[in-house]
N, CA, C, O and CB atoms as a CASP TS submission, in Angstrom:
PFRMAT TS
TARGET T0000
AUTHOR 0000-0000-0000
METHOD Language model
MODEL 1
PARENT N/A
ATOM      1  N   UNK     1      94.372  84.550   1.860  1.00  0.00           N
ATOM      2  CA  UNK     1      93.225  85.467   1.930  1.00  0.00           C
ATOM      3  C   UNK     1      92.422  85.088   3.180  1.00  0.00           C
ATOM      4  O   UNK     1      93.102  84.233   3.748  1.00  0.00           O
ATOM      5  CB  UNK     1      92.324  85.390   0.612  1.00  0.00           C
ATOM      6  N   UNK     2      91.516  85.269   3.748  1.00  0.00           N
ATOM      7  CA  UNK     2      90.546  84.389   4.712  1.00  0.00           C
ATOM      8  C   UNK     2      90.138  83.514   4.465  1.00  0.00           C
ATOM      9  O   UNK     2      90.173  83.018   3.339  1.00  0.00           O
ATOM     10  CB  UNK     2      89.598  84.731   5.108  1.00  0.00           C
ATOM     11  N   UNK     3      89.526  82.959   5.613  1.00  0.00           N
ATOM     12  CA  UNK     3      88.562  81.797   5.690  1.00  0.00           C
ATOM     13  C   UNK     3      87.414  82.033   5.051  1.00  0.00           C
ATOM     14  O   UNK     3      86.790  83.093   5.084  1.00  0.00           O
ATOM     15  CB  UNK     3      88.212  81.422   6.989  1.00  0.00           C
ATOM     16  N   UNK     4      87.107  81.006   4.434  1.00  0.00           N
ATOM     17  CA  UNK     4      85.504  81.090   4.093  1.00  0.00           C
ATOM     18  C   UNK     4      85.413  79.762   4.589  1.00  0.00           C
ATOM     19  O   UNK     4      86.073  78.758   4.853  1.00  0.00           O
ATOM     20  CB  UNK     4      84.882  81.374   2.385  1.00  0.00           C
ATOM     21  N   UNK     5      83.695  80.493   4.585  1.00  0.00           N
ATOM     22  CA  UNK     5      82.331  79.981   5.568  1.00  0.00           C
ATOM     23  C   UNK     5      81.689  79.518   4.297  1.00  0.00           C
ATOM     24  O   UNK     5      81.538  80.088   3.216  1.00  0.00           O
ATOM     25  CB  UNK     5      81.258  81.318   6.636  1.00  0.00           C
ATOM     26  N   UNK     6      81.244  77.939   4.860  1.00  0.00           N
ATOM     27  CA  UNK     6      80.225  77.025   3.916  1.00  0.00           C
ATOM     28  C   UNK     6      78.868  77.768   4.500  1.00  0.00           C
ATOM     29  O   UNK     6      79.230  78.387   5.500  1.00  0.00           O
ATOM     30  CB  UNK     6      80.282  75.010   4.228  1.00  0.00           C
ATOM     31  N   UNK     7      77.716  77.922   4.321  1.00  0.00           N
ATOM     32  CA  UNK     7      76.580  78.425   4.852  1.00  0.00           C
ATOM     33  C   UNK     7      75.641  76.670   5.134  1.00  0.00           C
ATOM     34  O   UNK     7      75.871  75.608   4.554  1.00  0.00           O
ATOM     35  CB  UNK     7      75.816  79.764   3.564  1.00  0.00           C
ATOM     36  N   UNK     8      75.084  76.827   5.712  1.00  0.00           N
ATOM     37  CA  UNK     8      74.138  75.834   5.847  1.00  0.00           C
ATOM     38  C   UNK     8      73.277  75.140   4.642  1.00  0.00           C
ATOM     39  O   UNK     8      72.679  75.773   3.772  1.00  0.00           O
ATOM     40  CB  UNK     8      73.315  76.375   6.691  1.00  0.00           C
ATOM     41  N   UNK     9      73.327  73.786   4.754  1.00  0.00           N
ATOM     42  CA  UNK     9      72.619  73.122   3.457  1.00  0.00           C
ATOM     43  C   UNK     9      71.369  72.830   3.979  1.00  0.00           C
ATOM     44  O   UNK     9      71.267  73.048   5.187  1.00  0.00           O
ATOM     45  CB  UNK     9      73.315  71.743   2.800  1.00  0.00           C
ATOM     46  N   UNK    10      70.260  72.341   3.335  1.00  0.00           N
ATOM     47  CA  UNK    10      69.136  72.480   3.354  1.00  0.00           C
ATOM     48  C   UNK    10      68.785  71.313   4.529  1.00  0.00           C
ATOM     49  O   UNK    10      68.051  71.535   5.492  1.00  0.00           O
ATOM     50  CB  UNK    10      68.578  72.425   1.937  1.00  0.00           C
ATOM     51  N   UNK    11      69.295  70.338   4.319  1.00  0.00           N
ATOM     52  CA  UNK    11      69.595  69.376   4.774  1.00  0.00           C
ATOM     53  C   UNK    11      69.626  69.466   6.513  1.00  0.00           C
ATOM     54  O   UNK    11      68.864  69.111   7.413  1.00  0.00           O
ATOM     55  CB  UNK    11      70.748  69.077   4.058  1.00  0.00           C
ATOM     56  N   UNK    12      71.144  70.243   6.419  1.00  0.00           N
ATOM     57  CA  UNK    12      72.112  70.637   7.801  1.00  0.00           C
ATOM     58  C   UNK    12      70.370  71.200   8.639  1.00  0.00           C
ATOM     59  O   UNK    12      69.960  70.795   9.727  1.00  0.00           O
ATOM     60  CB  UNK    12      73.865  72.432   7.416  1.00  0.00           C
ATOM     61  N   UNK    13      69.537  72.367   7.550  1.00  0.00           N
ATOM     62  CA  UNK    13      68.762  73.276   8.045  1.00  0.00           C
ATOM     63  C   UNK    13      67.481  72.418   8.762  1.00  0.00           C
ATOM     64  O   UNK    13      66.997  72.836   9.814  1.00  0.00           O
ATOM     65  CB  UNK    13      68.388  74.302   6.873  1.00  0.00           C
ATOM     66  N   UNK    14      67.030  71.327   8.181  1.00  0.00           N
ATOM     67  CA  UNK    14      65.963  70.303   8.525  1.00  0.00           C
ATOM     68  C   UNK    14      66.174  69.776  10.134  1.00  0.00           C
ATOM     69  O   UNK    14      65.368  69.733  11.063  1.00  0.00           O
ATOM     70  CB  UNK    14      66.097  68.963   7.396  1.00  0.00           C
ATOM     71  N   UNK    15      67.877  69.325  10.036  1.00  0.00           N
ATOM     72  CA  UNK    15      68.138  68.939  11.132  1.00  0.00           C
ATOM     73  C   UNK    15      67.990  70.099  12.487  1.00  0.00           C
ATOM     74  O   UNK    15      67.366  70.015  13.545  1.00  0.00           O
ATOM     75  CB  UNK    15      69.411  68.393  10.880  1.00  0.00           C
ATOM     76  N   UNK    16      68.810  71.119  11.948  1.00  0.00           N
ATOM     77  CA  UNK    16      68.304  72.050  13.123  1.00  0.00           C
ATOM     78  C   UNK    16      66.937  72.832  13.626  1.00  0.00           C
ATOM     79  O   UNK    16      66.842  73.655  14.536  1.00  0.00           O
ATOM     80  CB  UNK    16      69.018  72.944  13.008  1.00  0.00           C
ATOM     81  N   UNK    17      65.629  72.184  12.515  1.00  0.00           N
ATOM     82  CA  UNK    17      64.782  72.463  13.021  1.00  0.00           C
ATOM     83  C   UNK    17      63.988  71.222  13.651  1.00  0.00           C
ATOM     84  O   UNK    17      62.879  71.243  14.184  1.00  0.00           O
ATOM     85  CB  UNK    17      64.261  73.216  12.227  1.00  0.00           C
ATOM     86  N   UNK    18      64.794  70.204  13.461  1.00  0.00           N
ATOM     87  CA  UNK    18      63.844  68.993  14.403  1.00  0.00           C
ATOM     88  C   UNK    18      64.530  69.119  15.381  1.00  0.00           C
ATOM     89  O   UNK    18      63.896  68.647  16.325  1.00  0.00           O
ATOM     90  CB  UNK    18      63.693  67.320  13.995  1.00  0.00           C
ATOM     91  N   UNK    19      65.716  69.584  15.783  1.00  0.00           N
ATOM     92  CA  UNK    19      66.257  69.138  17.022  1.00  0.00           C
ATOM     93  C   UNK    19      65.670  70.472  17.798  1.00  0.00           C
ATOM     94  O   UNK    19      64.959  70.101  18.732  1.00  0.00           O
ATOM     95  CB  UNK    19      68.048  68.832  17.038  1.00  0.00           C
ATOM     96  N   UNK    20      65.727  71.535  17.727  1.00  0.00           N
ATOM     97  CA  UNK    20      65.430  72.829  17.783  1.00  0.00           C
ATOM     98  C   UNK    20      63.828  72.253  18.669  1.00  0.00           C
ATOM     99  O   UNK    20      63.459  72.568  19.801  1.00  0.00           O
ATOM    100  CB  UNK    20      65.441  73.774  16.028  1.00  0.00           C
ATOM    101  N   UNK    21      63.143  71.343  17.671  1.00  0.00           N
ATOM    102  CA  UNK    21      61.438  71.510  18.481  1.00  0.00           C
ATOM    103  C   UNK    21      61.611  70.420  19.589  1.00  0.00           C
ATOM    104  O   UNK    21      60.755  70.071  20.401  1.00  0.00           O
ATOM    105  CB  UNK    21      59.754  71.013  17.277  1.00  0.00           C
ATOM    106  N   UNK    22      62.744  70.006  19.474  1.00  0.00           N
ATOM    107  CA  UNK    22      63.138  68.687  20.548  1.00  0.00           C
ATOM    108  C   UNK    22      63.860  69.276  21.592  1.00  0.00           C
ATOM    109  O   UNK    22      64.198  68.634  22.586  1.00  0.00           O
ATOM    110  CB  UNK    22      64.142  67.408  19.905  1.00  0.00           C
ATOM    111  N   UNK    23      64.129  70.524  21.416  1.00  0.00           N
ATOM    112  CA  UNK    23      64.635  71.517  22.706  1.00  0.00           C
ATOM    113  C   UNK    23      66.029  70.920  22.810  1.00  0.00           C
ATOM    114  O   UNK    23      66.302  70.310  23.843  1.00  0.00           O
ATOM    115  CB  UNK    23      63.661  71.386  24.366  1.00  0.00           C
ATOM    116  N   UNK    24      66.936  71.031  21.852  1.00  0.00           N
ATOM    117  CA  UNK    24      68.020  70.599  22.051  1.00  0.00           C
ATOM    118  C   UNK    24      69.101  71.686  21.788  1.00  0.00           C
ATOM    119  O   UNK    24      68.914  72.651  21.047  1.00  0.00           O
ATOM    120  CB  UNK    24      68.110  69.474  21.348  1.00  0.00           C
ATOM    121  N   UNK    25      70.421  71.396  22.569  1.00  0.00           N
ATOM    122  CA  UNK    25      70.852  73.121  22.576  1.00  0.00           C
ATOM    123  C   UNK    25      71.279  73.238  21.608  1.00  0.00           C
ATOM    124  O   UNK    25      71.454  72.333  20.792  1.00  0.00           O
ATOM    125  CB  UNK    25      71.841  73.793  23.504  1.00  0.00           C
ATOM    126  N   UNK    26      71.560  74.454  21.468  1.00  0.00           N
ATOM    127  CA  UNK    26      72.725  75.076  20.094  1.00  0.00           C
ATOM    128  C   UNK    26      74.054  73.776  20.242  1.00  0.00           C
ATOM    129  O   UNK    26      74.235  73.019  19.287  1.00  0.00           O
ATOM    130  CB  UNK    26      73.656  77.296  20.599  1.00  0.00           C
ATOM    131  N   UNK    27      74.617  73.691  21.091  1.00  0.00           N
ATOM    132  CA  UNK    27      76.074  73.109  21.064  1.00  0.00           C
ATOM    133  C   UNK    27      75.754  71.888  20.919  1.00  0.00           C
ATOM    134  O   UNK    27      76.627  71.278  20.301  1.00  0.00           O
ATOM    135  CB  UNK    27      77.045  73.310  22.271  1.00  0.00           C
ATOM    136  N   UNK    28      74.187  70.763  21.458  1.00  0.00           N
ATOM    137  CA  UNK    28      73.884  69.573  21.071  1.00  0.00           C
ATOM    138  C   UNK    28      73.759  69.611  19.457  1.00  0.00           C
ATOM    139  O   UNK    28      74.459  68.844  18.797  1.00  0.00           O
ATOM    140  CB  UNK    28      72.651  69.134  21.817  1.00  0.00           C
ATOM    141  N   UNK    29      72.835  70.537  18.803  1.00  0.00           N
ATOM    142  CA  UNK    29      73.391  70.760  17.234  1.00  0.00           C
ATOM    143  C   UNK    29      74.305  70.749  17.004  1.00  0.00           C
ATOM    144  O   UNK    29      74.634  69.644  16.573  1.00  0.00           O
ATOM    145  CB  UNK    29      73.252  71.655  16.590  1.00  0.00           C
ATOM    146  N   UNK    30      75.346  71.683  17.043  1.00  0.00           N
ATOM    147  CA  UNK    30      76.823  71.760  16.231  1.00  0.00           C
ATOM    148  C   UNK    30      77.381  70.471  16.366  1.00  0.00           C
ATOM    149  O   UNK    30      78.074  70.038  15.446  1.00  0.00           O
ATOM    150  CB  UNK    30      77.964  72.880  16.831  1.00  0.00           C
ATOM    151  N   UNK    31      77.131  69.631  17.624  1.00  0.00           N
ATOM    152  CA  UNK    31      77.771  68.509  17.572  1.00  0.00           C
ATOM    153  C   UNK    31      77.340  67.339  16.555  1.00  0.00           C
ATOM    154  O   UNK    31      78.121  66.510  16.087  1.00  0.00           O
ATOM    155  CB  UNK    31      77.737  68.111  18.811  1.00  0.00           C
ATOM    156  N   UNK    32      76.181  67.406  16.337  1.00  0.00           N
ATOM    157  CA  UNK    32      75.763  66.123  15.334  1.00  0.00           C
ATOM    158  C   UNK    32      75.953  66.683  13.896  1.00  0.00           C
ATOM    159  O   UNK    32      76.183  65.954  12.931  1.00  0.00           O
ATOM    160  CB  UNK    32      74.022  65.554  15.535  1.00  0.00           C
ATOM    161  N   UNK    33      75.848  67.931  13.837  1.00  0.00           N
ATOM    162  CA  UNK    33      76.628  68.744  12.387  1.00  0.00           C
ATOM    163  C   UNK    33      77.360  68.484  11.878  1.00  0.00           C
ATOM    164  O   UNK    33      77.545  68.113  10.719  1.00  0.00           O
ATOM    165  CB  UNK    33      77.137  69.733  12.303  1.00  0.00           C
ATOM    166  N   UNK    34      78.370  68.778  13.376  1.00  0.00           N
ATOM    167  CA  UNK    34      80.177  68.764  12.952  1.00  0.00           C
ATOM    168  C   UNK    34      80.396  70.281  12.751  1.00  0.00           C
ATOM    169  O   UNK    34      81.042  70.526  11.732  1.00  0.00           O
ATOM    170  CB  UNK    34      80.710  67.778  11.221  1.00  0.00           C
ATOM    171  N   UNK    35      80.139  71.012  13.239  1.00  0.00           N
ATOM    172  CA  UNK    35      80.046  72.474  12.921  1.00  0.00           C
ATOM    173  C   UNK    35      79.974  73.990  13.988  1.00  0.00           C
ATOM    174  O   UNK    35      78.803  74.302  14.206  1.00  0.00           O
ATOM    175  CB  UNK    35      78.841  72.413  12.185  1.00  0.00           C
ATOM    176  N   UNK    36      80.571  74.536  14.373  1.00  0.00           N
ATOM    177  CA  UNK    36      81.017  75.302  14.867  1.00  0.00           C
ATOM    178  C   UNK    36      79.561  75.639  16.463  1.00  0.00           C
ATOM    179  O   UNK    36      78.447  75.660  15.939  1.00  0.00           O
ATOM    180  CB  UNK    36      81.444  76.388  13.547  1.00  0.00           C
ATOM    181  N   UNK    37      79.521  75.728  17.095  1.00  0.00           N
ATOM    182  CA  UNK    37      78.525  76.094  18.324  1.00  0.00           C
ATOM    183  C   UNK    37      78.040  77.749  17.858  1.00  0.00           C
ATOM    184  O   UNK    37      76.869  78.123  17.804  1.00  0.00           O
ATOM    185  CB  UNK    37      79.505  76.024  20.132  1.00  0.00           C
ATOM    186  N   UNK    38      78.941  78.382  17.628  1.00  0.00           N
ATOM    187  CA  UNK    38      78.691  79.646  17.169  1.00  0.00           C
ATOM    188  C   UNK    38      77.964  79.821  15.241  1.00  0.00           C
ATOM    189  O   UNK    38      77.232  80.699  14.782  1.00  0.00           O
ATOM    190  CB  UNK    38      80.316  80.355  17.439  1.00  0.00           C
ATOM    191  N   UNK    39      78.405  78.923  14.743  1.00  0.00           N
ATOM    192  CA  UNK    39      77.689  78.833  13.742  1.00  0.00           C
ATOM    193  C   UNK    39      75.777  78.246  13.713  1.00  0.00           C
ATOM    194  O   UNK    39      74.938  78.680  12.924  1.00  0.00           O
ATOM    195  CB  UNK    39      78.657  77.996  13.046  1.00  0.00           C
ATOM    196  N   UNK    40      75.647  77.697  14.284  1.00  0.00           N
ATOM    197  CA  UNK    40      74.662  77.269  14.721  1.00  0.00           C
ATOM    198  C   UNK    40      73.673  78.186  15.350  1.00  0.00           C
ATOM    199  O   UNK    40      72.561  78.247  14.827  1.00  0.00           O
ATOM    200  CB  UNK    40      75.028  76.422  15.400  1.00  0.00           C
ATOM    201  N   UNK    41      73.955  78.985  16.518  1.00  0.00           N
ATOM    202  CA  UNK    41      73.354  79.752  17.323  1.00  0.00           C
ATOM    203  C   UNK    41      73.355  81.001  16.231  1.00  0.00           C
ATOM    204  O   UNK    41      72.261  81.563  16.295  1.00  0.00           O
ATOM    205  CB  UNK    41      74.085  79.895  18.808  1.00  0.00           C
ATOM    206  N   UNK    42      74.158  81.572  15.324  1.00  0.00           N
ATOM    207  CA  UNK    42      74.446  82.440  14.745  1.00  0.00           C
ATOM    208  C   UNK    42      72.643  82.391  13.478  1.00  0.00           C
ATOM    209  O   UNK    42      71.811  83.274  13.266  1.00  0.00           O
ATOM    210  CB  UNK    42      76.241  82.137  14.199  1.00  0.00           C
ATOM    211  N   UNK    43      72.748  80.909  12.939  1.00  0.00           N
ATOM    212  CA  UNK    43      71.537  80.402  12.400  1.00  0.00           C
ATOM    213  C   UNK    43      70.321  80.625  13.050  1.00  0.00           C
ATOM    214  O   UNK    43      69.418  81.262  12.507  1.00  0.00           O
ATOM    215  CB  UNK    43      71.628  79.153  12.260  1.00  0.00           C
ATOM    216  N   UNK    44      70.231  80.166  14.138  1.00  0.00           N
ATOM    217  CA  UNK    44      68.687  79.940  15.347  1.00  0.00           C
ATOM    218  C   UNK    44      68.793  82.039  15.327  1.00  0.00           C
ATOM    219  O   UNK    44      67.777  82.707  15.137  1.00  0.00           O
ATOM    220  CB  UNK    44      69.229  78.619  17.920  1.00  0.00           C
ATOM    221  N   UNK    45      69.721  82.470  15.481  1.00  0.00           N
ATOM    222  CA  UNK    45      69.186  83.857  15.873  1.00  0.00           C
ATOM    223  C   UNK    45      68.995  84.583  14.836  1.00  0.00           C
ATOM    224  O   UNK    45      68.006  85.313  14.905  1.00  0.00           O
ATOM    225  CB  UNK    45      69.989  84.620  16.727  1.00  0.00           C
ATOM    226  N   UNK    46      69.724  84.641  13.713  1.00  0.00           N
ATOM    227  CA  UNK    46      68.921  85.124  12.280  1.00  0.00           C
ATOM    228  C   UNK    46      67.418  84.537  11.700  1.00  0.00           C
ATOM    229  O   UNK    46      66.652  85.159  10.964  1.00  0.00           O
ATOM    230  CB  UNK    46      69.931  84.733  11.080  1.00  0.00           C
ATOM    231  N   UNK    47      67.239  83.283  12.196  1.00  0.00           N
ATOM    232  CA  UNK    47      66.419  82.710  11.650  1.00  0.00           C
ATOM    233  C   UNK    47      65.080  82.421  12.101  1.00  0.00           C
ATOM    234  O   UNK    47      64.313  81.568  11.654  1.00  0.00           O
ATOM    235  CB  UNK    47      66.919  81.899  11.404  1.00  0.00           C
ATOM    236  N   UNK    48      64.808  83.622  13.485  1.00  0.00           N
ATOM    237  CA  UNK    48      63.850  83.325  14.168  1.00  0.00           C
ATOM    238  C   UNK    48      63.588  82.402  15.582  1.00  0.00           C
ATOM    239  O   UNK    48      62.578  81.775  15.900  1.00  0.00           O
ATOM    240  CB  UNK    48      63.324  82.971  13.321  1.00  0.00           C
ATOM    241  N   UNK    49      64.419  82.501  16.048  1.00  0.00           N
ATOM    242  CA  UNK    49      64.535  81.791  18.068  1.00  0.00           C
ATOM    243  C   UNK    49      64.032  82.653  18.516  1.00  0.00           C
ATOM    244  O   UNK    49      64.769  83.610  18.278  1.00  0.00           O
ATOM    245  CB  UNK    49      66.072  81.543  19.123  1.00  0.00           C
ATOM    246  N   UNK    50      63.045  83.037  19.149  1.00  0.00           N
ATOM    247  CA  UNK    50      62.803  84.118  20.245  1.00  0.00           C
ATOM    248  C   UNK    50      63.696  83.687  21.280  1.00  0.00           C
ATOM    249  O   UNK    50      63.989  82.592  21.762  1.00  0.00           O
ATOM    250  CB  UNK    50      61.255  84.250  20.810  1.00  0.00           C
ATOM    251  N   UNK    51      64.103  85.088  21.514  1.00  0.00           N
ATOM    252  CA  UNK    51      64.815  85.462  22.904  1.00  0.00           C
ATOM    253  C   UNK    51      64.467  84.930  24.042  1.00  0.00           C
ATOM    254  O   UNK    51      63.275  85.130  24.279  1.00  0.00           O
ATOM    255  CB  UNK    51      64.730  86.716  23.223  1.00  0.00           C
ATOM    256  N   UNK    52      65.363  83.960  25.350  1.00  0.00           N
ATOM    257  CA  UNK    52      64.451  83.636  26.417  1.00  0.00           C
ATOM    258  C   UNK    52      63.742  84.432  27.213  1.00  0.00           C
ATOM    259  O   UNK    52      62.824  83.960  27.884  1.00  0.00           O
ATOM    260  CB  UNK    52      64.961  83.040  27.149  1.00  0.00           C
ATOM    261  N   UNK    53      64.072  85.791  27.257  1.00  0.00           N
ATOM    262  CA  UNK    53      63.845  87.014  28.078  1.00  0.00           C
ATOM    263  C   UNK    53      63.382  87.920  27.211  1.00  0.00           C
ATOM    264  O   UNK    53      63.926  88.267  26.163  1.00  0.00           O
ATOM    265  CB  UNK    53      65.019  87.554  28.804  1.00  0.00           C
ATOM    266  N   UNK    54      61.780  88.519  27.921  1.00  0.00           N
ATOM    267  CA  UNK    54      61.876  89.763  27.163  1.00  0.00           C
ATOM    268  C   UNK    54      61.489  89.815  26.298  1.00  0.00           C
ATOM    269  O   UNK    54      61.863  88.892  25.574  1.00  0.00           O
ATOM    270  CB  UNK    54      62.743  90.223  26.918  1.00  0.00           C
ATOM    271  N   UNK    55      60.578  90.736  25.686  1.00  0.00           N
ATOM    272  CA  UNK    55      60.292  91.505  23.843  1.00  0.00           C
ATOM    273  C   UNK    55      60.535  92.393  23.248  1.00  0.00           C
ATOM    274  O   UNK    55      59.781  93.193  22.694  1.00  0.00           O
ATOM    275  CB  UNK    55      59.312  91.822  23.375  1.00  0.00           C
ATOM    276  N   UNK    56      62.098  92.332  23.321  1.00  0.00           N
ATOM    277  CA  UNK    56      62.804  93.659  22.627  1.00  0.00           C
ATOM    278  C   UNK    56      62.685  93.261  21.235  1.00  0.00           C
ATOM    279  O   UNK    56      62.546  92.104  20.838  1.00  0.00           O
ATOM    280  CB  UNK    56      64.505  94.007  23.057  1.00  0.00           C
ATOM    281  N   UNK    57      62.763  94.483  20.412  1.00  0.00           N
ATOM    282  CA  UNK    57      62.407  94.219  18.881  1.00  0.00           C
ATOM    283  C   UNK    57      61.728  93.572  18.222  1.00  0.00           C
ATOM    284  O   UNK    57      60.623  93.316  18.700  1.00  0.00           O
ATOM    285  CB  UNK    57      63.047  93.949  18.337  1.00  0.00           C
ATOM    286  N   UNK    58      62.065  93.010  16.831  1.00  0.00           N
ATOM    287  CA  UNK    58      60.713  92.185  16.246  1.00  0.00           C
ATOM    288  C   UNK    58      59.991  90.929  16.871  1.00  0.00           C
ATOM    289  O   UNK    58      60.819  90.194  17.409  1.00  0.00           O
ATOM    290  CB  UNK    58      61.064  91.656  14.933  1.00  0.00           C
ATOM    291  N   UNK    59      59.149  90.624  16.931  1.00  0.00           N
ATOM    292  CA  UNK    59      58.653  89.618  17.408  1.00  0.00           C
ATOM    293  C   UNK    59      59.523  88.549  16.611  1.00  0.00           C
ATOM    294  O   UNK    59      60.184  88.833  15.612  1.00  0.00           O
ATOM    295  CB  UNK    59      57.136  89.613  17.293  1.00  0.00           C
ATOM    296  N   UNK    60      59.430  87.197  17.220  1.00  0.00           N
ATOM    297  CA  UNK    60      60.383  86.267  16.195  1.00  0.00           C
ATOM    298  C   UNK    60      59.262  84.933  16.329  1.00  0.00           C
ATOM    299  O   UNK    60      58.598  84.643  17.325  1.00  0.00           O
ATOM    300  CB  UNK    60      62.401  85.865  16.888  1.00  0.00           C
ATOM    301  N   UNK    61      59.285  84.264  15.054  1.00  0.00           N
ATOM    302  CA  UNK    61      58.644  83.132  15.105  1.00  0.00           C
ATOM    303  C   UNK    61      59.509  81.827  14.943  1.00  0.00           C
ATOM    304  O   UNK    61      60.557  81.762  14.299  1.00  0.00           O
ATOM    305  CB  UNK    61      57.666  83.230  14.163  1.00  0.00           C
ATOM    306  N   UNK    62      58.958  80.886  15.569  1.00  0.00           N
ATOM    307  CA  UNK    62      59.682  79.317  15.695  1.00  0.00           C
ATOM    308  C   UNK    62      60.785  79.704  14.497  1.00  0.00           C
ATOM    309  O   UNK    62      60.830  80.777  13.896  1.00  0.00           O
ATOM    310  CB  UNK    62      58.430  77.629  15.243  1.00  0.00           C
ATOM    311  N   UNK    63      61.833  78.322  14.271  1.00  0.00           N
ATOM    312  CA  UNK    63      62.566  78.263  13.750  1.00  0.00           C
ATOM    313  C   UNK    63      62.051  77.675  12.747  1.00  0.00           C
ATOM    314  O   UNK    63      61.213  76.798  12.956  1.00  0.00           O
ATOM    315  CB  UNK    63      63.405  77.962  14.265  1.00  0.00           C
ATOM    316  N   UNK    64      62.533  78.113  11.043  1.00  0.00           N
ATOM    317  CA  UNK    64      61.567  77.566  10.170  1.00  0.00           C
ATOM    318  C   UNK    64      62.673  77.165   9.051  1.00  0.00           C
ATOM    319  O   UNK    64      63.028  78.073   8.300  1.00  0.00           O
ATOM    320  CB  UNK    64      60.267  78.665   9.701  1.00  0.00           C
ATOM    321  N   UNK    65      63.245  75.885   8.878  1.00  0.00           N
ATOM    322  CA  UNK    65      63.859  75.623   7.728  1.00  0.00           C
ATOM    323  C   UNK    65      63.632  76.338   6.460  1.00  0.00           C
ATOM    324  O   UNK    65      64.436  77.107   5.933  1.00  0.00           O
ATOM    325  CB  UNK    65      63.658  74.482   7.539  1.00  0.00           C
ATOM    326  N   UNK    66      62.300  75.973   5.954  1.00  0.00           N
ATOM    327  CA  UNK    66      61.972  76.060   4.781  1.00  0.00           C
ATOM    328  C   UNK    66      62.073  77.786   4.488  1.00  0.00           C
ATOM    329  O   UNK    66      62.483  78.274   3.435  1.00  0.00           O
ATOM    330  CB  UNK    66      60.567  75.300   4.607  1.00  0.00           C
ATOM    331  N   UNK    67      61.608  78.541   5.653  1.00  0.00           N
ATOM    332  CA  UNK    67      61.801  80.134   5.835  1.00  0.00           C
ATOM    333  C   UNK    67      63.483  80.303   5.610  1.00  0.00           C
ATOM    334  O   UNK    67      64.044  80.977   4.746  1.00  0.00           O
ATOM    335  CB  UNK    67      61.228  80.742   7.603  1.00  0.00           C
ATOM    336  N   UNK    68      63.974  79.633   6.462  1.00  0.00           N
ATOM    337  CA  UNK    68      65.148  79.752   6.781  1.00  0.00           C
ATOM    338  C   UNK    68      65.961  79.629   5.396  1.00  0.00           C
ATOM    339  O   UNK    68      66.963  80.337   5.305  1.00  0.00           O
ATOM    340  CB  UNK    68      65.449  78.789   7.851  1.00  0.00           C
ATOM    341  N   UNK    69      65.717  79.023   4.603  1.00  0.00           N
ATOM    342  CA  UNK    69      66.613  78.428   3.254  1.00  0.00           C
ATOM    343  C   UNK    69      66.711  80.000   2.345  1.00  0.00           C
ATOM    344  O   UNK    69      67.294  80.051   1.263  1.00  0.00           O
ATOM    345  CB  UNK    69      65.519  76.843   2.125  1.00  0.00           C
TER
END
């Protein structure tokens, strides 16, 4: 059948918001994860990263674990 996808643990989510305010990239995350570069960035952009460019669409606020969960 396909692959399935683990989703992020609460845990995984803490980490990507301390590293996140430590300005660390998407791919410096996935690496201390263990977890896909695209999974990661896939997280930060559902979950509120503003865009570096630009204010197209909703406004987005910081990255918020606890939002995020």
């Amino acid at each position: 059948m396909g692959k399935h996808y683990a989703q992020l643990s609460a845990e995984e989510r803490g980490v990507v918001m301390a590293m996140q305010a430590q300005a660390a990239s998407g791919r410096q995350i996935a690496v201390v994860l263990d977890r896909a570069s695209s999974t990661v960035s896939r997280e930060l952009r559902r979950n509120g990263v503003a865009p570096p460019t630009g204010l197209r669409g909703r406004p987005r606020l910081p990255y918020d674990a606890t939002r995020a969960g």
